[in-house]
C-alpha positions in Angstrom: 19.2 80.3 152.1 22.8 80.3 150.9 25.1 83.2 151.2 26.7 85.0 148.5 29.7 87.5 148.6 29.8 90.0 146.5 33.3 90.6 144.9 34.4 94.4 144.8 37.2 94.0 142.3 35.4 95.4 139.8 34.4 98.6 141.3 36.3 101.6 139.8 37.5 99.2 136.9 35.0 97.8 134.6 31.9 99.2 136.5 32.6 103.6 137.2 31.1 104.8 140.7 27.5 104.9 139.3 27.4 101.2 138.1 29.0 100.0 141.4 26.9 102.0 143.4 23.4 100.3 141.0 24.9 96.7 142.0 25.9 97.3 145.4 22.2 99.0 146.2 20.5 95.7 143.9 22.5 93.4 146.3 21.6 94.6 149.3 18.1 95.2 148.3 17.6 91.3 147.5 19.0 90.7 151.4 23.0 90.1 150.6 25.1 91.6 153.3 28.5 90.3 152.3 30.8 92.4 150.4 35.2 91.4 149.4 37.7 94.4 148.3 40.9 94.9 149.1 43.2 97.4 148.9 45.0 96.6 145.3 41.6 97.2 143.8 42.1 97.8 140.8 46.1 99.3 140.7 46.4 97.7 136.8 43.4 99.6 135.6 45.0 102.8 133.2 44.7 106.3 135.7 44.5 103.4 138.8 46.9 103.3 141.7 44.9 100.9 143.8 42.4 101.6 146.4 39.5 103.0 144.1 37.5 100.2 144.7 37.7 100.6 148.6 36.7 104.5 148.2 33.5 103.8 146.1 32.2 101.1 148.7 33.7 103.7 151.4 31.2 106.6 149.1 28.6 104.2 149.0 27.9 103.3 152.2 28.3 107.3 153.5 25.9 107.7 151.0 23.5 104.9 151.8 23.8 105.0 155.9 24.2 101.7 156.1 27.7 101.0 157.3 25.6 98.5 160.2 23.9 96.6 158.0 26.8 95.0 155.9 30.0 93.2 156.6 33.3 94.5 154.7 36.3 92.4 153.8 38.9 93.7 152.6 43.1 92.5 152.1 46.9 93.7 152.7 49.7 92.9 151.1 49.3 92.5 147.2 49.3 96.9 146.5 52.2 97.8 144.4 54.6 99.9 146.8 52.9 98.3 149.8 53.6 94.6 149.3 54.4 92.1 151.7 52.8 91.6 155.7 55.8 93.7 158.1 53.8 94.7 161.1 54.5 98.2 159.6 52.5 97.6 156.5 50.1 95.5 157.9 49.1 98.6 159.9 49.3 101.4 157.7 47.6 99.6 155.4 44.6 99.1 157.4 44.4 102.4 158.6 44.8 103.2 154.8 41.8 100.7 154.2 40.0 102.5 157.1 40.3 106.2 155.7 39.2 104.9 152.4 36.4 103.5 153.1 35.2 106.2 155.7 34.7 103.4 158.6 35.6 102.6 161.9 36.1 98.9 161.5 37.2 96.3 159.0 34.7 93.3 159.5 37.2 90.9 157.7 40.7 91.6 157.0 42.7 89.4 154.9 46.5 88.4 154.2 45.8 88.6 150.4 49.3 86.7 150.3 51.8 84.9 152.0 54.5 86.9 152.6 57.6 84.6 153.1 60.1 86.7 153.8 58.5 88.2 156.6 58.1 86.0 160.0 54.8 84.5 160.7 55.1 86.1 164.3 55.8 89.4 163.2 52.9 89.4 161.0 50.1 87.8 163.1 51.2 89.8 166.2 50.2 93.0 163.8 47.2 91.0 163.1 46.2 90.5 167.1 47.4 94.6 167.5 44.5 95.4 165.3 42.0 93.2 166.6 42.8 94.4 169.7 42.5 98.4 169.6 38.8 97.6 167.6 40.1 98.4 164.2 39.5 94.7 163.2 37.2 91.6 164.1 38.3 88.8 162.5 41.5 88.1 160.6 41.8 85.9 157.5 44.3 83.9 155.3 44.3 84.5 151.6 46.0 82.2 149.0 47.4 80.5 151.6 49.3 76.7 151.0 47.7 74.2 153.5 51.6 74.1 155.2 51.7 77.8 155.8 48.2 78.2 157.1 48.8 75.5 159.5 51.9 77.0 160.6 50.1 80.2 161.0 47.3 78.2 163.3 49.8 76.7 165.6 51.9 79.6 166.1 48.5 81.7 167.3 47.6 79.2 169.4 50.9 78.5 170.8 51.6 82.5 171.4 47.5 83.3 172.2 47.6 86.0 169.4 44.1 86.3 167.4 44.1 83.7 164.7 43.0 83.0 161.2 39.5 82.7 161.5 38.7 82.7 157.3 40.0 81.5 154.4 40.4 82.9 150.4 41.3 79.9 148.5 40.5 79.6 144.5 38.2 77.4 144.0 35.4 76.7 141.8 34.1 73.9 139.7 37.0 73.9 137.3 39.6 74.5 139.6 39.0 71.7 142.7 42.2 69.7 142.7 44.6 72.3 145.5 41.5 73.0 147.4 39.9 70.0 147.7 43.7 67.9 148.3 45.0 70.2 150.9 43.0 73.2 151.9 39.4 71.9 152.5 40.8 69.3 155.0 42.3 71.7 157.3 38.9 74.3 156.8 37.3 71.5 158.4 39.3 70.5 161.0 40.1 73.8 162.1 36.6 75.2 161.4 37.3 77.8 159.1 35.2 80.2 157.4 35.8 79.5 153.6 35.1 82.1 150.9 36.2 80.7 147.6 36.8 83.9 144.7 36.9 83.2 141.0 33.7 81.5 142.3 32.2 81.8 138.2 36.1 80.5 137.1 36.8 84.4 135.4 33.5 84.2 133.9 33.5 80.8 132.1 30.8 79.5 134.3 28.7 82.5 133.2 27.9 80.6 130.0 29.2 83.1 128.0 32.1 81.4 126.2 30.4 78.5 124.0 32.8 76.2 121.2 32.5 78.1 118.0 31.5 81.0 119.4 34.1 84.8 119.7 34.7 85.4 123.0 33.4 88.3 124.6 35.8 91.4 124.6 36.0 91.5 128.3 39.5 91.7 130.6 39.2 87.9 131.6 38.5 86.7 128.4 42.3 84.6 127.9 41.8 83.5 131.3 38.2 82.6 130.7 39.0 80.7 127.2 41.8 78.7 128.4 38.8 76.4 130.0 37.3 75.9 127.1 38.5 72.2 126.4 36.3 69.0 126.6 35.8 69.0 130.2 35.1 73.0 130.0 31.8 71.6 127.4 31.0 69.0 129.4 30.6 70.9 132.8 28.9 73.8 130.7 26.4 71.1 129.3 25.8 70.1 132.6 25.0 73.6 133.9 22.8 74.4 131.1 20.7 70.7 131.5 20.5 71.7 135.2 19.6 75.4 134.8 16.9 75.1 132.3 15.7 72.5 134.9 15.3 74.7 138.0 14.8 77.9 135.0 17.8 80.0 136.5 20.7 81.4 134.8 23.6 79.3 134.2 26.0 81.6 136.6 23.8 80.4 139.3 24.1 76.7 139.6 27.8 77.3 139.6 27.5 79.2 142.3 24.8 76.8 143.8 27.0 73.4 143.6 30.2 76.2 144.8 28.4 76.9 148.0 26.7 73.2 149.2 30.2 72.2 148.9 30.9 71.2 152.5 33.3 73.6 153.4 32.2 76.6 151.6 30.5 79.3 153.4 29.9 81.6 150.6 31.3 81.8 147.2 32.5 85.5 146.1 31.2 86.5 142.6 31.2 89.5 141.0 29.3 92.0 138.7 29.7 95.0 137.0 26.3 95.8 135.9 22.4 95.1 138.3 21.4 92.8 134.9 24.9 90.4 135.6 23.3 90.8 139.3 20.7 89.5 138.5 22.2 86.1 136.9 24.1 85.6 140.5 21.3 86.0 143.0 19.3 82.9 142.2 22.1 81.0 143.7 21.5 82.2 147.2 18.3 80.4 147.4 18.6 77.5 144.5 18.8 74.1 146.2 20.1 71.4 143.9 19.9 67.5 144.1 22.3 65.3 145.4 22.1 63.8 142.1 22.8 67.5 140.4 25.8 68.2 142.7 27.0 64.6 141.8 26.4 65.0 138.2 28.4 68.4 138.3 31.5 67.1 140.3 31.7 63.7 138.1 31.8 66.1 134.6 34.6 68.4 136.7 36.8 65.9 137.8 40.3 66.1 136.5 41.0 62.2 136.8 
């Protein structure tokens, strides 16, 4: 059975407290245990200032008792006013993180960025400091370049400080080129945990932006449209032969292809209501073809 992350970014945005908390239960009910926030979720909402999304998982789960039974991720470094990865805001913002979402641990705690102005040491000795005193397991690299991961993978090595165990990339079936160049290389070789977001391409791969047909009203839509050129139709063809095929929504072969790609470990998707649920979760035990993942991957390719 594949894995499926379930991306938190919409939580206390387009879904209020009692739609997250209606997805989040419908998740865990159909045996997902993977969940992705971060701390900037959602600041550019109107009445947001960031972190609302990590104080409804951080309500939920007091709610639900069930802090054990699912794994948190959640980021530093993209929050307006708290930008960047200084050792000083790398941890305040996880003790930030922490108090918001009412828990003793982060399971997954991301760069969310590169921070270039800020030394590589400085920021992954914070890192190791929070693994250390139990506030953190695992540490993880999010829109990374291949060079500046690697640089971040030698210098933990070099000064034994916890290293990058995860990666964040985008990545999905219309954006492969960056990944698949540079990034999935060095997953490999370093055997790295890879958790792709924008795994549904902002909703394109939902099937719900057809030629000749007005795009829904939602925040992504632009984003979502701009696919929408002969290769868009082509792989959206694809989907629909393959989904009416295996009789799954459309959403869930793009997942599907996402996660048997051979670095993926689980694609992040997200949804605001337990019906848009319910589109994603066939992916986590759909099992397509070689010839299906082949088909998909010739009608994506850029060249």
């Amino acid at each position: 059975m594949a894995e499926l992350c379930l991306g938190a970014n919409v939580f206390g945005w387009t879904a209020d407290r009692e739609a997250s908390f209606a997805v989040l239960d419908a998740f865990v009910d159909a045996g997902g245990t993977m969940i992705d926030t971060a701390d900037s979720y959602t600041w550019r909402a109107p009445g947001n200032s960031g972190g609302e999304s990590e104080t409804i998982l951080g309500e939920w789960m007091s709610a639900r008792g069930n802090r054990d039974a699912v794994r948190i991720a959640t980021k530093v470094g993209a929050l307006p006013g708290r930008e960047g990865l200084s050792a000083d805001n790398v941890a305040k913002a996880a003790r930030d993180s922490l108090r918001r979402m009412g828990t003793d641990r982060i399971d997954l705690y991301y760069a969310h960025r590169d921070d270039p102005d800020t030394a590589q040491e400085e920021t992954l000795d914070a890192f190791d400091g929070l693994v250390r005193d139990g506030l953190v397991r695992e540490i993880g690299a999010s829109n990374f370049s291949a060079e500046r991961l690697r640089s971040a993978l030698e210098i933990s090595e070099r000064d034994g400080l916890t290293a990058f165990t995860a990666i964040q990339p985008h990545y999905n079936l219309m954006e492969r080129d960056d990944y698949e160049a540079s990034l999935a290389p060095l997953a490999e070789s370093s055997n790295l945990a890879c958790y792709p977001y924008f795994g549904l391409a902002k909703g394109f791969l939902t099937g719900k932006y057809r030629p000749d047909s007005p795009a829904p009203e939602t925040p992504r839509a632009e984003g979502a449209s701009a696919y929408l050129d002969s290769r868009g139709r082509s792989v959206l063809a694809g989907l629909d032969e393959i989904a009416a095929g295996h009789e799954v929504p459309v959403p869930a072969v793009a997942l599907a292809w996402l996660a048997a790609q051979p670095t993926v470990t689980a694609p992040i998707a997200s949804a605001r209501t337990v019906e848009q649920l319910a589109g994603l979760l066939p992916a986590r035990t759909l099992e397509l073809t070689h010839d299906e993942r082949r088909f998909l991957s010739y009608l994506s390719a850029t060249s």
